[in-house]
Structures are given as structure tokens and as C-alpha cells.
C-alpha positions as CSV (number, residue, x, y, z in Angstrom):
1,X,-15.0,-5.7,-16.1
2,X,-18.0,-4.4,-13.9
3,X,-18.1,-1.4,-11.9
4,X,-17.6,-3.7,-8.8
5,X,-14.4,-5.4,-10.1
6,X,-13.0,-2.0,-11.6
7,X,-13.6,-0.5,-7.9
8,X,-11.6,-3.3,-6.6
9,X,-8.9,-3.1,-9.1
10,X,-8.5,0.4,-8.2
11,X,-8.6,-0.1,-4.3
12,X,-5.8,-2.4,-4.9
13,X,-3.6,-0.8,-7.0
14,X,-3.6,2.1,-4.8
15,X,-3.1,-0.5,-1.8
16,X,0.3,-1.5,-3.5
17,X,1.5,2.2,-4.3
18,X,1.0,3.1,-0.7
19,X,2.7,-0.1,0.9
20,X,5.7,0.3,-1.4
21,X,6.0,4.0,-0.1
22,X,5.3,3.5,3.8
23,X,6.4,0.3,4.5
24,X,9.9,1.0,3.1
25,X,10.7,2.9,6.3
26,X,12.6,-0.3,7.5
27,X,14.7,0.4,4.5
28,X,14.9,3.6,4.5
29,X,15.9,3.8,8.3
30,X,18.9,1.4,7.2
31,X,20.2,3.8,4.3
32,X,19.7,7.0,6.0
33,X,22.1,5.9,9.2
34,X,24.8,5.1,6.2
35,X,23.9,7.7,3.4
36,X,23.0,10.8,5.7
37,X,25.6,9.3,9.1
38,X,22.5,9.1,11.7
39,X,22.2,7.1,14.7
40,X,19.7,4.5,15.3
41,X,17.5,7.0,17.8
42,X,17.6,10.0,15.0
43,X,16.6,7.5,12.2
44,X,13.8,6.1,14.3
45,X,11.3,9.1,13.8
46,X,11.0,8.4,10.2
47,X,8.3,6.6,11.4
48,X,6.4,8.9,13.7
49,X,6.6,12.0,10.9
50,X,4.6,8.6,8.8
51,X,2.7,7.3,11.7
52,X,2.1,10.8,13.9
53,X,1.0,12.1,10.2
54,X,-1.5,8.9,9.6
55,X,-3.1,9.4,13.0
56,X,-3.9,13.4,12.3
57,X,-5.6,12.7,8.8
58,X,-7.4,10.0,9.9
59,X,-9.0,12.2,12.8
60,X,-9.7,14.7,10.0
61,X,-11.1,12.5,7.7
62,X,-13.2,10.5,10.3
63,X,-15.5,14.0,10.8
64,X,-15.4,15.1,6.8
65,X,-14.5,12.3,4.4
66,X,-18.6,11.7,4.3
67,X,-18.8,15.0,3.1
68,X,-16.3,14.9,0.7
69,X,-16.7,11.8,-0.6
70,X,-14.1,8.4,-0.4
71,X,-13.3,8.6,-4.0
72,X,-13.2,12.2,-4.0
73,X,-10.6,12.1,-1.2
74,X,-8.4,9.3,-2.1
75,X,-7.8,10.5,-5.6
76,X,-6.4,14.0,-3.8
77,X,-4.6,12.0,-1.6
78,X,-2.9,10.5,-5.1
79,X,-2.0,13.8,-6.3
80,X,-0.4,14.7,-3.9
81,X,1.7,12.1,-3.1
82,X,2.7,11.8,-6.4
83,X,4.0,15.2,-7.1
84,X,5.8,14.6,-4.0
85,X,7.8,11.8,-4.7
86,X,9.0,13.3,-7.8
87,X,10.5,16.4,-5.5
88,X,12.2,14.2,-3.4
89,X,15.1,13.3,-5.5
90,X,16.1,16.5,-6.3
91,X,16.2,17.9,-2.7
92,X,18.2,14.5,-1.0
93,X,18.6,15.7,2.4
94,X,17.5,14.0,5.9
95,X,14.6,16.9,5.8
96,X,13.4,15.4,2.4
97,X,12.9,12.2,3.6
98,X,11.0,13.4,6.6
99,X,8.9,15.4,4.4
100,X,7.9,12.2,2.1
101,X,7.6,10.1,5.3
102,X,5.1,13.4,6.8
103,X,3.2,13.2,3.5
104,X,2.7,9.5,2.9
105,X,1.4,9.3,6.3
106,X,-0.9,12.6,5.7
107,X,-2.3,10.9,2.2
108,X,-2.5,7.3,4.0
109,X,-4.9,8.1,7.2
110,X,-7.2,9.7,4.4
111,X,-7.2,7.1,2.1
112,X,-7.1,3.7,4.3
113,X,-10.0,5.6,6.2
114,X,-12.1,6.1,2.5
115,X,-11.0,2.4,1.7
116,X,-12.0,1.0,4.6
117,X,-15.4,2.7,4.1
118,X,-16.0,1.6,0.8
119,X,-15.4,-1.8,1.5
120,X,-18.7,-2.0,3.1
121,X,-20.9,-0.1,0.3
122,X,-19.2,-3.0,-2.1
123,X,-19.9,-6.3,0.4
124,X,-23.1,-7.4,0.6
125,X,-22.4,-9.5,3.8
126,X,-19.7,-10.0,6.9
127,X,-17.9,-13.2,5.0
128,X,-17.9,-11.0,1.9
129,X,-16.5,-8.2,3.4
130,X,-14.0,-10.4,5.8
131,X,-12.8,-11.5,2.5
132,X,-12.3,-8.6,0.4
133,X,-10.5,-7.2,4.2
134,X,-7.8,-10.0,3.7
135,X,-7.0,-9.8,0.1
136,X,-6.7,-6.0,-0.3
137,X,-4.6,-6.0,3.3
138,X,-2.8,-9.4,1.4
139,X,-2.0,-7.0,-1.7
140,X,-0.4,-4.6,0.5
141,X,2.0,-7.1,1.6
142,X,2.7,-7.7,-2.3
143,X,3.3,-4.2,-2.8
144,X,5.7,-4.2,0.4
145,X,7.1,-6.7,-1.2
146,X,7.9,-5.4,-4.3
147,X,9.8,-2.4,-2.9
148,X,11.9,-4.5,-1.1
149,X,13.0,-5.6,-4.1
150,X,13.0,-2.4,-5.6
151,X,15.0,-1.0,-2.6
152,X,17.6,-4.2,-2.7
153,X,18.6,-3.6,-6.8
154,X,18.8,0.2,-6.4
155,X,21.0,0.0,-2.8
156,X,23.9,-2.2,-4.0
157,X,26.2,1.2,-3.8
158,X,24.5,3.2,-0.8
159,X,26.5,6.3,-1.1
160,X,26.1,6.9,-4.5
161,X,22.4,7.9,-3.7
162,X,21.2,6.0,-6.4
163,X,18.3,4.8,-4.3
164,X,16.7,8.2,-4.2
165,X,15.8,7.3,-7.5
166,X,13.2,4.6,-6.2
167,X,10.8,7.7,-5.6
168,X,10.4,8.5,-9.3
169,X,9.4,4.7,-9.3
170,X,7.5,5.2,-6.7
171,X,5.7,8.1,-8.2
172,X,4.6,6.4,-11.4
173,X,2.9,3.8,-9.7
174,X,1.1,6.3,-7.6
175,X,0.4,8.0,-10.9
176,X,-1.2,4.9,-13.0
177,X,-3.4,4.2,-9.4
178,X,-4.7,7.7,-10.0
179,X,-5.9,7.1,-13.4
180,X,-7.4,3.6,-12.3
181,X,-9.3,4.7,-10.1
182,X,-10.7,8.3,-11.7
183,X,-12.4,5.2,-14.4
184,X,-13.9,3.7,-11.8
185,X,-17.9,4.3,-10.2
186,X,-18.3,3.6,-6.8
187,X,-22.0,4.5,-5.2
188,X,-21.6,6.9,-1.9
189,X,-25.3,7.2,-1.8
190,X,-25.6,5.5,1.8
191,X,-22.8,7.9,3.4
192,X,-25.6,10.5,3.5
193,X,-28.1,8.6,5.2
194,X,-28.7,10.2,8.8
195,X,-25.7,12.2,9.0
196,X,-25.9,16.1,8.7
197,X,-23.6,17.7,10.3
198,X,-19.3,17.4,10.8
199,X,-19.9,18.2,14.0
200,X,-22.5,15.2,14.6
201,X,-19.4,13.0,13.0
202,X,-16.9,14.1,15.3
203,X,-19.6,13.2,18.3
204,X,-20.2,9.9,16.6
205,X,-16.6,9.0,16.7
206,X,-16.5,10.2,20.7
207,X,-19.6,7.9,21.3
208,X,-17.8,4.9,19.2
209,X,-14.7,5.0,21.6
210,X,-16.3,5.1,24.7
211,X,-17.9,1.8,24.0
212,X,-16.5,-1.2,25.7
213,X,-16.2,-3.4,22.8
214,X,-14.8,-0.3,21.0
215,X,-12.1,0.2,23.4
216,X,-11.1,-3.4,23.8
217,X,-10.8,-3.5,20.0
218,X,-8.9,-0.3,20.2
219,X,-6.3,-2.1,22.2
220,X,-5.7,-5.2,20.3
221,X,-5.5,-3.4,17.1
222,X,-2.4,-0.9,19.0
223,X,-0.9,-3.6,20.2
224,X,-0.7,-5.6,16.7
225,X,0.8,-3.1,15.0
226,X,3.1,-2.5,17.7
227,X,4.5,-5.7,17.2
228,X,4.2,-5.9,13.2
229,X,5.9,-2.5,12.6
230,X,8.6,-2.9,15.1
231,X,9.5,-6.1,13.6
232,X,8.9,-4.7,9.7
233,X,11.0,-1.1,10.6
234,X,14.2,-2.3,12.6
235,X,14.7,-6.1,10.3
236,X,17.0,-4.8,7.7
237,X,18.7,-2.9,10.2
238,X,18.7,-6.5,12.4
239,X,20.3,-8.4,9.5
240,X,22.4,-6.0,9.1
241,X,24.1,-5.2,12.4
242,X,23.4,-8.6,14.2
243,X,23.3,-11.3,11.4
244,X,26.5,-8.9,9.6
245,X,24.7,-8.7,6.5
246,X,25.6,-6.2,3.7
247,X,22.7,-3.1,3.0
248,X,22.2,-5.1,-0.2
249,X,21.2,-8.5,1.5
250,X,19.9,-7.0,4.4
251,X,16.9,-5.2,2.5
252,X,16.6,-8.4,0.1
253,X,16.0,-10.8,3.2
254,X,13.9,-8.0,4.9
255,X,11.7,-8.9,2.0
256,X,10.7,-12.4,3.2
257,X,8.5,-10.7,6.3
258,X,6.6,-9.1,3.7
259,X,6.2,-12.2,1.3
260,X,5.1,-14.4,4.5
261,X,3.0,-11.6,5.7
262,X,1.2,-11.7,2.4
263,X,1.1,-15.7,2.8
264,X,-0.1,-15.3,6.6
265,X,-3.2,-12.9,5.2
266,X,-4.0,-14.5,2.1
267,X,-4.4,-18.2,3.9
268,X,-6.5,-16.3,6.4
269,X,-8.7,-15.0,3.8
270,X,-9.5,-18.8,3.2
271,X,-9.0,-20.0,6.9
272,X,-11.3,-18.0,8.7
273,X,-14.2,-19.0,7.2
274,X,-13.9,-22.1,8.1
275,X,-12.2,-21.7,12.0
276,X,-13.5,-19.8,14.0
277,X,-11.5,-16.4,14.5
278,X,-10.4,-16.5,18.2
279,X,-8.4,-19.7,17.5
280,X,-7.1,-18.6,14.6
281,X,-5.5,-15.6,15.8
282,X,-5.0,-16.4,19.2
283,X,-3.2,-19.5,17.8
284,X,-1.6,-17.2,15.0
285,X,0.3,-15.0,18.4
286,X,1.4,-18.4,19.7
287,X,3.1,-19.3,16.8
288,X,4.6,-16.0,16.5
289,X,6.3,-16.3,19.9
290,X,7.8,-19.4,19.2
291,X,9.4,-17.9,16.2
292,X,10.9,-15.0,17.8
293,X,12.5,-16.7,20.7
294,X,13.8,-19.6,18.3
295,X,15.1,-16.6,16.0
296,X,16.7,-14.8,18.8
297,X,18.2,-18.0,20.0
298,X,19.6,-18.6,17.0
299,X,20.9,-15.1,16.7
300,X,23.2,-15.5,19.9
301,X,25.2,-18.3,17.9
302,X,26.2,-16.2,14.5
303,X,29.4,-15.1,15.2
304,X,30.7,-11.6,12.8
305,X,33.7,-12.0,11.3
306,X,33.3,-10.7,8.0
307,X,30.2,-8.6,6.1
308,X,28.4,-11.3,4.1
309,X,28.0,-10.6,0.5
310,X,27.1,-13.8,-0.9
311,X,23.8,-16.1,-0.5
312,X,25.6,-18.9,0.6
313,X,27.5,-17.1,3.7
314,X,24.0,-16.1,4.9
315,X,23.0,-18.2,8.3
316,X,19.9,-19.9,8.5
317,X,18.3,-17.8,11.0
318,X,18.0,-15.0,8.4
319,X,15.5,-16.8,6.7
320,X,13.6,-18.2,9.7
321,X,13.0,-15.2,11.3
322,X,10.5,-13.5,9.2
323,X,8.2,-16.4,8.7
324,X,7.0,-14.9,12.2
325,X,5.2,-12.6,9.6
326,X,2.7,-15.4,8.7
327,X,1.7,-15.4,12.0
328,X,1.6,-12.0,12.8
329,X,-0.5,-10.6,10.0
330,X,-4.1,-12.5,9.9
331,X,-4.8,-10.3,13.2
332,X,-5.0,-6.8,11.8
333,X,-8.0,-7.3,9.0
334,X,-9.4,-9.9,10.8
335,X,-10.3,-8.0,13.8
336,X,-11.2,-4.4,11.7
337,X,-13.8,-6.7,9.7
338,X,-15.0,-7.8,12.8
339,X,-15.7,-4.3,14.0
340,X,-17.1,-1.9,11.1
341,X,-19.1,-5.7,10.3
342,X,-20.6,-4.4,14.2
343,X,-21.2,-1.6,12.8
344,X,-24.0,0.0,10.2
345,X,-21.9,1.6,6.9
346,X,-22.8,4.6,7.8
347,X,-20.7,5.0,10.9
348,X,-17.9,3.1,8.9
349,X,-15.4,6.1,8.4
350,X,-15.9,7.0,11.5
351,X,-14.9,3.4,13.3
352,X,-12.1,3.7,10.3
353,X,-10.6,6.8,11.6
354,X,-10.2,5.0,14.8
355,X,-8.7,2.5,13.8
356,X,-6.5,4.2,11.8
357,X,-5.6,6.6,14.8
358,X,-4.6,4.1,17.2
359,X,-3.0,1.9,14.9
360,X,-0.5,4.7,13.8
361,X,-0.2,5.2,17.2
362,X,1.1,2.1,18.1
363,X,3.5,1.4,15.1
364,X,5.3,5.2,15.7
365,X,5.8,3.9,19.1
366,X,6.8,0.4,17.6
367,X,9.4,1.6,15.9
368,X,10.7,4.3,18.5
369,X,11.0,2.0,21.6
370,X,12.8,-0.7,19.2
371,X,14.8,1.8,17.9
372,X,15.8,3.2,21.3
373,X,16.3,-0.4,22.9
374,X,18.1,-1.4,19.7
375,X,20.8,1.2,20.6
376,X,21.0,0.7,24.0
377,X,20.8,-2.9,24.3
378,X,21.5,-4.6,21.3
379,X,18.8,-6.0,18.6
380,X,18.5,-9.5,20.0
381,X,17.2,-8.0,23.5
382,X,15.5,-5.3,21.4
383,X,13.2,-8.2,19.5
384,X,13.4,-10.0,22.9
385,X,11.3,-7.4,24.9
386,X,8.6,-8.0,21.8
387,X,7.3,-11.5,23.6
388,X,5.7,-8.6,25.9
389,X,2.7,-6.6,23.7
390,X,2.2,-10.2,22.1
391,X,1.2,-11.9,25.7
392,X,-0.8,-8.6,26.4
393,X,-2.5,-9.0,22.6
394,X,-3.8,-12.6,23.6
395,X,-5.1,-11.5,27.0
396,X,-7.1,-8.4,25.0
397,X,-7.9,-10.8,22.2
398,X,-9.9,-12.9,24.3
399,X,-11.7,-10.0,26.0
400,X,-12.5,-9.1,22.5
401,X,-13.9,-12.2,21.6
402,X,-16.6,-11.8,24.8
403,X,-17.3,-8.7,24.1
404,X,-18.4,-9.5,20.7
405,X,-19.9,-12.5,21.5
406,X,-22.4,-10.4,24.5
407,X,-22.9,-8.0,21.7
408,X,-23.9,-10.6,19.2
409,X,-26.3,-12.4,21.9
410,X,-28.7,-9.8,22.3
């Protein structure tokens, strides 16, 4: 294996360790209104202590990580994480969970920021790099996959706490990413090139926002993860108070978003470079729509008499529903390729921390205004109200794509 392919492996495997621990928050949020008796609202801000977290590292490591070094900094951010998982299990409180939740999102915004950056000192060109964007964003739908799984097989008895456990899991695979990626060489030389000061980073990152193509893209990548993590977060909870699903099923068929979401990025990988990205992903939102409103349609008719424990009690709509997620996830790498490709790799982490920012941003609020309108109003008007961010997505998307297309014409 070369250095190139060992500094993929590595990139990948911590890709996996870090969607298993922060895209479980959908799950989470279902066992900790059962195992600790919280309400929707007060089990929504898991995800701000992950996202809120995400968005203040990611400002921090946006003005030092070319100081530090991305290797440097994501194998800290391993550490870390690692030893904390392990805690966890012992402590089981509400607090503990907020405090993983705080952390993941604290080692995240550092690392997605050095990863993103180091895609472009291993791609030699914008198709190379669009690429490499797709499948290490299609392994992190794997890995969310997996602890879905994971999750399911250790919930069957939610009050026994026996899925605190998935944290030692958790833990290990953080562990064996660590060691990948300490035997693995990646070249920083270029992060030095014409930048001297932290202070001439933060100013960089200032100048990078206030450009209109900047702020456009700004936009649509808020906006997309509104929509992805308010539909990720609140599902298992859906299935479970809607579709009358037990914790069990409801986290199992939670698991299709993340397998179609991996299907949706993976067939981008291979699609846009072919098509030319507008209509993909334009085309992508469409298709999403049509999903949701069919799901929610469908929703109305499943009448609760019973909790269904059995595969063949479970209605069709179940399964339909997350196939929105092959829709919904070529927009996220497709667009950040776009960008840092606008970009020269040394103002890379910078861009990254900005993206990083606002996406948190967006999927705290996701997952807060869901919650909030999931209480208040049921889940079928909750997922409902979604058809709005994806309308304003398309609108921005196609600003985007001018933007980029004055930029690339002079």
C-alpha cells in the first residue's frame, strides 16, 4: 500500500468512527426520552451540545490547524474522543450523554476541517478531488450505518441500559483509526506557503465570507444540512411515535436513510462526472420532495393500534420514506468540492472551517425546530414544514451555479 492509499485508508476509517458516534443522535434522542423520561424539546439539544461544539472548533481550527498540522490535530482529536467514550458508561446520566455529544462535536469541527484540507494536498485535480469528496462522505454513511445496527442489537431492552455499552464499541474503533493513521505520511509542506501569521488566517477566513460566491455557497450548504439532519435526528423517533414502531425497529428502519444516503453519494461519485452538477442536484431536491410528501401521505393512513414488533406488521411507508436519503445526500460534497476546487490549498482550512461552521449551524437548528414542531404539532406536520428549506435550497443552488460559472469565465 503507498503512502497515498494508507492516507486514504486512514481518512476513512476515522470517517466511519466519527459517523457512528455523531450521527447516532437520532438514536440516542429516541432512548434518552425512554431511558432518562425527557420530552421531545429537552432531548432535542443533544444536537446543538454536537453541532454548537462542531461550529466553535472549526472556527478554532480554521486560524491554527496550518500551524499545527492536519495530521497532528486529527490524531488529538482521536485521543480524546476515545478516552471519552470509555467514561461514558460508567457515569450514565443525561449530563454524560451531553458531555460525549459536547466532545464529538469539539473533536469533529477539528478533524472534518484537517480532512477536508488534506484532500487537496492528495488530489491532483477537481474530478480527482470531487471523487475522493464523495467516497470518504459515502463511507461516512457506511459508518452511520453500521451504528444503526449497532444501536438496534444493543436497544432490544431500553431500560436495562445495555446500550450504554455501544460507547466501549465505539471507543475501540476510534482507537484502531488512531493507530491507522499515526502509520500513515501525509506531506503538509504547501500549508506553509504564504501564510505567517494566525492572525492573517483569521483575516483570510473574514475576506472568504464576504465574497459573493462564498456567501451563496454558505447558504446552500446550511440549508442542506438543515434538511439532512432534521430528517436523520427525529426518524427513529418518527417510526416510533407515528408509524407505532417498537425502539428496536424503530432504530433498525432508521438505518435505511443511512444505507440510501451512502447509495445517493456513492452513485454521485460516478454521476457527476458525467452530468453536469446543477442538474444533478437540483434534480436530486426534486426527487426528494416527492418522497416526503408521498411519505407523509402515506403516514396519515397507518392507523396505531398495537406497537409493532414483527417485520411483517411494519407498513410500507417505513421503508419508502428514507430512500429520500438518496436524494438528499449528493448535495453536501458536491457543492464543498466545488468550493475549496475555487480555491488555492492553501486557503483550504480556512474555506473548511466555514463550511464546517455553518453547516453545524444549520443541523443544531435542524434538529431543534423539528424537535420543537414534532411536539407541538405532530411528526407528519413536523416533516411537512421540511418542503420549505428544500424550495429555498433550489432557488440558492441556482444562484450558486452563476456565481461559479462568472467566476469560472474570467
Amino acid at each position: 500500500m503507498n503512502k497515498t492509499a494508507r492516507i486514504k485508508f486512514s481518512m476513512f476509517a476515522t470517517y466511519f468512527f466519527f459517523a457512528i458516534l455523531l450521527n447516532s443522535t437520532g438514536v440516542v434522542i429516541l432512548l434518552v426520552q425512554s431511558f432518562f423520561d425527557v420530552a421531545e424539546t429537552a432531548a432535542s439539544v443533544l444536537d446543538p451540545y454536537k453541532d454548537l461544539s462542531i461550529a466553535f472548533s472549526s472556527f478554532i481550527a480554521g486560524i491554527f490547524l496550518t500551524r499545527i498540522g492536519y495530521k497532528k490535530s486529527i490524531l488529538f482529536s482521536l485521543a480524546l474522543t476515545t478516552i471519552v467514550c470509555f467514561i461514558v458508561p460508567s457515569i450514565s446520566t443525561f449530563w454524560s450523554i451531553k458531555l460525549i455529544c459536547a466532545v464529538g462535536g469539539l473533536t469533529f469541527g477539528i478533524t472534518k476541517v484537517a480532512v477536508f484540507g488534506s484532500i487537496g494536498l492528495i488530489t491532483e485535480n477537481s474530478k480527482e478531488h470531487l471523487s475522493l469528496m464523495n467516497y470518504i462522505e459515502g463511507v461516512f454513511m457506511v459508518g452511520i450505518l453500521f451504528g444503526f445496527f449497532m444501536y438496534g442489537y444493543m436497544s432490544e431492552d431500553v431500560m436495562s441500559g445495555r446500550w450504554l455499552y455501544t460507547y466501549y464499541v465505539i471507543g475501540a474503533i476510534s482507537f484502531l483509526a488512531f493507530m491507522s493513521l499515526l502509520f500513515s505520511e501525509l506531506d503538509e509542506s504547501q500549508l506553509q506557503e504564504g501564510s505567517d501569521t494566525d492572525s492573517n488566517d483569521f483575516k483570510l477566513m473574514l475576506k472568504l465570507i464576504l465574497l459573493p460566491t462564498i456567501m451563496v455557497f454558505v447558504v446552500c450548504a446550511f440549508l442542506n444540512v438543515l434538511i439532512e439532519q432534521s430528517t436523520m435526528n427525529w426518524l427513529p423517533t418518527f417510526n416510533k411515535k407515528i408509524l407505532g414502531l417498537s425502539e428496536q425497529l424503530a432504530i433498525i428502519l432508521g438505518s435505511i436513510l443511512s444505507g440510501s444516503m451512502a447509495v445517493g453519494r456513492l452513485l454521485a461519485g460516478y454521476v457527476l462526472k458525467r452530468v453536469e452538477w446543477s442538474k444533478v442536484l437540483i434534480g436530486c431536491i426534486f426527487g426528494a420532495m416527492a418522497v416526503l410528501l408521498i411519505s407523509m401521505q402515506l403516514s396519515k393512513n397507518v392507523g396505531i393500534t398495537t406497537e409493532i414488533t414483527t417485520f411483517a406488521d411494519i407498513p410500507f411507508v417505513a421503508f419508502f420514506f428514507p430512500v429520500i436519503g438518496i436524494f438528499l445526500s449528493p448535495v453536501y460534497p458536491a457543492i464543498n468540492s466545488i468550493i475549496l476546487n475555487s480555491l488555492p490549498k492553501k486557503k483550504h482550512a480556512a474555506m473548511a472551517s466555514l463550511i464546517v461552521i455553518f453547516s453545524a449551524i444549520g443541523g443544531s437548528l435542524g434538529s431543534i425546530i423539528t424537535g420543537s414542531l414534532f411536539e407541538h404539532f405532530g411528526g407528519i406536520n413536523a416533516f411537512y414544514c421540511s418542503i420549505i428549506p428544500m424550495i429555498l435550497l433550489v432557488i440558492t443552488l441556482l444562484g450558486f451555479k452563476k456565481l461559479v460559472e462568472k467566476e469560472t469565465a474570467l
